[in-house]
C-alpha positions as CSV (number, residue, x, y, z in Angstrom):
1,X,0.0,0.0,0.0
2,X,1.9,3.5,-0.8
3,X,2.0,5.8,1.5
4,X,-0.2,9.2,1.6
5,X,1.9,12.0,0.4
6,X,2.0,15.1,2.6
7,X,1.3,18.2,0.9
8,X,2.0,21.5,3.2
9,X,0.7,23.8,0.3
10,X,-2.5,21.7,-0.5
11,X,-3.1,21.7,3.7
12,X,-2.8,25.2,3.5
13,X,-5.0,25.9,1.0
14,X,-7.8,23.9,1.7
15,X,-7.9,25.4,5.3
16,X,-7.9,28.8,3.9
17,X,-10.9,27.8,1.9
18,X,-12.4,26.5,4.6
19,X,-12.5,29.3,6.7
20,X,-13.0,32.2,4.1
21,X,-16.4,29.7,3.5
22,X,-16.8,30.4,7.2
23,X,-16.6,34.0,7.1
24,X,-19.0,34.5,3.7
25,X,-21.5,32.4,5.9
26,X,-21.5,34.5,8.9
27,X,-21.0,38.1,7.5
28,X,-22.0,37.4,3.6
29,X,-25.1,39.3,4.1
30,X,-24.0,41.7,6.0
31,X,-21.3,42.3,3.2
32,X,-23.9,42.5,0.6
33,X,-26.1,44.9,2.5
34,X,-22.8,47.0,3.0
35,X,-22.3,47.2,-0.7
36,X,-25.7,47.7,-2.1
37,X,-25.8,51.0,0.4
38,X,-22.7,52.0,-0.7
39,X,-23.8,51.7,-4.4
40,X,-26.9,53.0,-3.4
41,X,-25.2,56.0,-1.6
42,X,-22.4,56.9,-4.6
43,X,-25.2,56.4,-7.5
44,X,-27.4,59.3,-5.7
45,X,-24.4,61.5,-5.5
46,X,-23.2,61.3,-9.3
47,X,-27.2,61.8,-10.1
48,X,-27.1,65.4,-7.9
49,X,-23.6,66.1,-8.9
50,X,-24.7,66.0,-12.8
51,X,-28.1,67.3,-12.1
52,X,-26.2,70.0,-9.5
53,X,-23.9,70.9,-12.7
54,X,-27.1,71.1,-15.2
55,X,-28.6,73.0,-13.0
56,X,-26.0,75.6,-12.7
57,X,-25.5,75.7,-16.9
58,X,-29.0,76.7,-16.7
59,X,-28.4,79.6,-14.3
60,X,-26.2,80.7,-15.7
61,X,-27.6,80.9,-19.0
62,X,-29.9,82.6,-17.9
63,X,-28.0,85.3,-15.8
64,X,-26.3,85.5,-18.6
65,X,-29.7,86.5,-21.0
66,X,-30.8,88.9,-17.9
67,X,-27.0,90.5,-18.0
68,X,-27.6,91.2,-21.6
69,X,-31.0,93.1,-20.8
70,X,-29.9,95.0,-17.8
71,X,-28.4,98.7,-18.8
72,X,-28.4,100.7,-15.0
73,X,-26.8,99.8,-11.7
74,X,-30.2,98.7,-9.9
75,X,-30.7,96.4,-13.2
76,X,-26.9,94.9,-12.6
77,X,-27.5,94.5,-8.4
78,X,-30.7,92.7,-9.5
79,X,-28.5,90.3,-11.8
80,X,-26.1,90.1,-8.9
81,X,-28.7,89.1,-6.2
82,X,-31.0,86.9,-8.4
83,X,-28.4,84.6,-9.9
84,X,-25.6,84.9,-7.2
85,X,-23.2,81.8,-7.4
86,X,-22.6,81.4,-10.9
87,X,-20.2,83.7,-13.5
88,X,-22.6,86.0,-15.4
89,X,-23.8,87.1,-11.3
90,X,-20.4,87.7,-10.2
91,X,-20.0,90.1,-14.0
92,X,-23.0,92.0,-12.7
93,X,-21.6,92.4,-9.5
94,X,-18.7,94.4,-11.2
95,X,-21.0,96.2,-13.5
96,X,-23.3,97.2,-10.5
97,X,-20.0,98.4,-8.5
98,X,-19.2,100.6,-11.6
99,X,-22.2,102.1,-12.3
100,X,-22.9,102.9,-8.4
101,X,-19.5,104.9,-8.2
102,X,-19.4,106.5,-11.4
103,X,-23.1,107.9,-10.1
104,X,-21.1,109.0,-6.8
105,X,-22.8,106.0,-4.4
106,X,-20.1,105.4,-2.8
107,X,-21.9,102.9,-0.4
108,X,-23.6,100.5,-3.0
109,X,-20.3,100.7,-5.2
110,X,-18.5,99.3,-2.3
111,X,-20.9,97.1,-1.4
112,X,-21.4,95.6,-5.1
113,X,-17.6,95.7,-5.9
114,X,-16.8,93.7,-2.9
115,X,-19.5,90.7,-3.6
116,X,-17.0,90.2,-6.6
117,X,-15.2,87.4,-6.6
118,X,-12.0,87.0,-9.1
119,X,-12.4,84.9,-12.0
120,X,-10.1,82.8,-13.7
121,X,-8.5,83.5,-17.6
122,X,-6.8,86.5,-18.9
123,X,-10.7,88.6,-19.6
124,X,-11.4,87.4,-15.9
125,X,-8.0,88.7,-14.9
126,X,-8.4,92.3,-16.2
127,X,-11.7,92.2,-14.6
128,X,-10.1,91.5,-11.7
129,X,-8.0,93.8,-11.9
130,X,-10.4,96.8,-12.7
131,X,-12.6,95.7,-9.4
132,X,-9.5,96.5,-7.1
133,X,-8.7,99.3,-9.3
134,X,-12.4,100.9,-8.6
135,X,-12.3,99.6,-4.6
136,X,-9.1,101.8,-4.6
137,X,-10.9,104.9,-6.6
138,X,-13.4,104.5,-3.7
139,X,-10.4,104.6,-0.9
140,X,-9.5,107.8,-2.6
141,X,-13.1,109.5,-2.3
142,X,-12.8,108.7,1.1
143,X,-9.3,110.0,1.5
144,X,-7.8,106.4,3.0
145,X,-4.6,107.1,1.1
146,X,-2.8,103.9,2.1
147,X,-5.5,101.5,1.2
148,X,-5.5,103.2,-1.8
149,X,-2.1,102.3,-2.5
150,X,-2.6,98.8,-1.9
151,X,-5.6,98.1,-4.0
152,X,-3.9,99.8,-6.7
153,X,-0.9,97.4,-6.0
154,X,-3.5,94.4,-6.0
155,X,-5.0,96.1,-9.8
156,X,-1.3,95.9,-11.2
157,X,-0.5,92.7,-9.4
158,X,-4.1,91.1,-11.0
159,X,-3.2,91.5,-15.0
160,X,-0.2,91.2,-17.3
161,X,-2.4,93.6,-19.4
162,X,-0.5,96.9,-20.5
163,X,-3.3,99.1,-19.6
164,X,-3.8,98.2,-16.2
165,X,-0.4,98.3,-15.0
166,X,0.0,101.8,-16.8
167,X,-3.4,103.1,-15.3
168,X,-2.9,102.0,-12.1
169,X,0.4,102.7,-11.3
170,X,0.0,105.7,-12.7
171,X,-3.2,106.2,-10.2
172,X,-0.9,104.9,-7.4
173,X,1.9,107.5,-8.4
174,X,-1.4,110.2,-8.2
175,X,-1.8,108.8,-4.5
176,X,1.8,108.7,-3.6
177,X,1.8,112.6,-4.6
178,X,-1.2,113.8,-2.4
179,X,0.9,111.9,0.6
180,X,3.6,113.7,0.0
181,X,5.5,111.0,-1.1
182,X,7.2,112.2,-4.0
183,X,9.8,109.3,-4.0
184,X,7.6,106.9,-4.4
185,X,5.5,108.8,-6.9
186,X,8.3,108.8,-9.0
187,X,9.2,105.1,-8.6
188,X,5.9,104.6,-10.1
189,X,6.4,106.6,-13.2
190,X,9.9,105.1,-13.7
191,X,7.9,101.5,-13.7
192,X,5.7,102.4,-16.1
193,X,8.7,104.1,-18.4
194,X,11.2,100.7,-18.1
195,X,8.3,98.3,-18.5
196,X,6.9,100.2,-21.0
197,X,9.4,102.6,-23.1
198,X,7.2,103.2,-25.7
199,X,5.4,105.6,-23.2
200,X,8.2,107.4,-22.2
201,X,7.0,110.5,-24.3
202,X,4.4,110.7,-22.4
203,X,5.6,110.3,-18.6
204,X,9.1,112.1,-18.8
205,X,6.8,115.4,-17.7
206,X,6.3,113.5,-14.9
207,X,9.5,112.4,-14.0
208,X,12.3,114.3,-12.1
209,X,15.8,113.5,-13.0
């Protein structure tokens, strides 16, 4: 009669089997359960997520249409509050802020300017850009000569756009001068010259050698 053959590996796995038949038995349902919730669970948060993102298209659009319609400040702070979260909102925010300080509203202009939020992209950017620009206008009204200084800073810092580093460090340079400050002042129209020396003709009145 031969002898039985000992087989470590074959031991091993048949024990594992054994108990993993074991564990199904006891927590198989459980495990099942536990899945089907999760799926459950993760199938109703891609349905909001894509319904959440339709959604928002949609307000968007339609801000959008309303931005296109609106010509006054009130019309813009309307956009603003109406559709608030989405791009075309935050636009009318700007556009509201703009139209309240050019009429000399001060209060609203802030209020409006400072519901912006900045956007993203190099249009976005010099939107950005004009929003600090107008927050620091208002800091002048006001006479708050530093905080003038740095919003202007912020404007230039916002946009790689010619303009606004030329109009705002040139504004800043304005500032500068009713501190006193003509150092400074000066600084800034040797920034705009060296960045810029296609506008030296214009700013060498400016500039004290």
């Amino acid at each position: 009669m031969a002898n039985k053959v000992q087989n470590p590996e074959a031991d091993v796995m048949v024990e594992a089997k054994g108990k993993l038949e074991l564990f199904f038995e006891k927590w198989g349902n459980k495990l099942l359960y536990t899945l089907v919730i999760v799926a459950v669970v993760l199938g109703a948060f891609f349905a909001y997520k894509g319904y959440a993102e339709r959604r928002a298209v949609k307000k968007n659009e339609a801000a959008s249409m309303a931005l296109s319609l609106a010509t006054t400040a009130e019309a813009y702070a309307q956009v603003a509050a109406d559709y608030e979260g989405v791009a075309a909102a935050n636009t009318a925010a700007y556009l509201a802020g703009a139209e309240y300080l050019k009429a000399g509203d001060l209060e609203n202009a802030a209020k409006y300017l400072e519901m912006y939020k900045d956007g993203e992209g190099a249009a976005a950017e010099m939107i950005n850009a004009a929003v600090y620009g107008l927050r620091g206008d208002i800091a002048v009204e006001k006479a708050e000569y530093e905080a003038a200084v740095e919003l202007y800073k912020r404007a230039v810092a916002a946009s790689e756009d010619a303009f606004t580093h030329t109009t705002y460090m040139h504004k800043m340079a304005l500032v500068y001068e009713a501190m006193g400050d003509d150092a400074q002042a000066q600084q800034c129209y040797k920034d705009i010259v060296a960045k810029y020396p296609q506008t030296k003709m214009q700013y060498e009145r400016y500039i004290k050698e």
